[in-house]
C-alpha positions in Angstrom: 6.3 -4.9 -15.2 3.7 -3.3 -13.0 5.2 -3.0 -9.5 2.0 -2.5 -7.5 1.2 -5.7 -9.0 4.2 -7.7 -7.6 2.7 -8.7 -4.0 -1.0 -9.3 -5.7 -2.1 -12.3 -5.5 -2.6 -14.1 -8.9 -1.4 -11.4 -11.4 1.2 -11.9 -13.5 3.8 -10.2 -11.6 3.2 -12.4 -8.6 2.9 -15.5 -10.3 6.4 -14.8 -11.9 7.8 -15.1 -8.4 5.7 -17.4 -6.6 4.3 -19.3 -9.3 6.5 -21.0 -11.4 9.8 -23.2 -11.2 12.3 -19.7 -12.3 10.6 -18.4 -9.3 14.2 -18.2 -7.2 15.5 -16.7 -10.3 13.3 -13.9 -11.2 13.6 -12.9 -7.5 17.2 -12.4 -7.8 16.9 -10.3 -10.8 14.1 -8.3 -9.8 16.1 -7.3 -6.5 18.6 -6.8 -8.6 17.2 -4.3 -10.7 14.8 -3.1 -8.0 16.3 -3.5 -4.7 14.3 -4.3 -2.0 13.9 -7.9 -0.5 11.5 -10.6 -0.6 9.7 -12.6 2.5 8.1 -15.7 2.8 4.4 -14.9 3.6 1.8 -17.2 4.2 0.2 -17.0 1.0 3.7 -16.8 -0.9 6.9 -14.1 -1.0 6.2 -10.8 -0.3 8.4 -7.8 -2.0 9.5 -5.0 0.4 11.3 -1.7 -0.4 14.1 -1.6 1.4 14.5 2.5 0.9 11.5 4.4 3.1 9.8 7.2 1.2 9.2 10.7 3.5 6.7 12.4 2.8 6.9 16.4 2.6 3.8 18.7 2.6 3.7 22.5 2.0 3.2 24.5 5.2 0.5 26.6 4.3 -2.0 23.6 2.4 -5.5 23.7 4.0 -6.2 20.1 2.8 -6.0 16.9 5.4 -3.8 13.8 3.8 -5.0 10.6 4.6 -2.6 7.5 4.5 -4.5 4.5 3.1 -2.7 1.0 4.0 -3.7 -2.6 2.7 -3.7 -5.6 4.5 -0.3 -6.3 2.6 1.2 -3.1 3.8 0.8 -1.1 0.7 0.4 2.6 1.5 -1.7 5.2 -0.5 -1.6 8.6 -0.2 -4.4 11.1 -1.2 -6.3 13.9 -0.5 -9.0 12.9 -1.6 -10.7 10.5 0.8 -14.1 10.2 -1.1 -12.6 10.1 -4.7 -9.9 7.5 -2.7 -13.1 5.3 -1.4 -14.6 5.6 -4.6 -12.4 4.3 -7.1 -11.7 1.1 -4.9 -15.6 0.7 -4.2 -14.3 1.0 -0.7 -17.8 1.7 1.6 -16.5 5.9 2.7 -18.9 5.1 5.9 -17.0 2.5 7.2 -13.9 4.1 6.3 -14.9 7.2 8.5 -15.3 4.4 11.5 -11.9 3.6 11.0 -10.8 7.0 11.4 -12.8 7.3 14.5 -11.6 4.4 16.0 -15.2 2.7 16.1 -13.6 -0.1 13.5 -9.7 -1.4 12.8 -9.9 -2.1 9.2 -12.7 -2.1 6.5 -11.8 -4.4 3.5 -8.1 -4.5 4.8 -7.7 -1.0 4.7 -6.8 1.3 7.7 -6.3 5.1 7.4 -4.5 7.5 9.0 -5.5 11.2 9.0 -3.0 14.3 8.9 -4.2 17.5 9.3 -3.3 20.6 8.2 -2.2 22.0 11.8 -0.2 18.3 12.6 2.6 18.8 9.4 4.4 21.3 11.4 
């Protein structure tokens, strides 16, 4: 089982939880196994980690992080924001809006950019 997969919509993941009569059940198991919780969403449940990852970067990197989030709340971290932009034929112009303020989202995505001299 894929878990990026669980909260996308029509994959098999997400039809194992949303789709099907055992729906209840395979929600129970998978929290089981996985923790977490689901939600009721508009367009079906929605998985959550329960446990917050923290992120740790090496004082003396020269290279900016940007946080990527989807419009399900997914959050993807890279330092590579062209490479990032690429690989999801995300349009890098518009995501540089984003990061000036000039747009919220672009495809669903916001970013967030740490510098070097912000990790402290």
């Amino acid at each position: 089982m894929n878990l990026n997969n669980v909260n996308k919509r029509n994959t098999r993941e997400w039809a194992m939880f949303n789709g099907n009569s055992k729906g209840e059940i395979n929600r129970a198991k998978f929290i089981e196994k996985h923790g977490g919780e689901f939600t009721k969403g508009p367009n079906g449940w929605i998985w959550e980690e329960k446990v917050k990852r923290v992120l740790s970067f090496a004082k003396n990197t020269k290279r900016t992080i940007y946080i990527f989030t989807d419009k399900s709340g997914i959050k993807y971290v890279s330092d590579n924001f062209e490479g990032f932009c690429r690989d999801r034929n995300i349009n890098s112009s518009a995501m540089y809006d984003v990061i000036s303020g000039k747009r919220k989202t672009f495809k669903g995505f916001t970013v967030e950019r740490i510098r070097p001299e912000d990790k402290g």
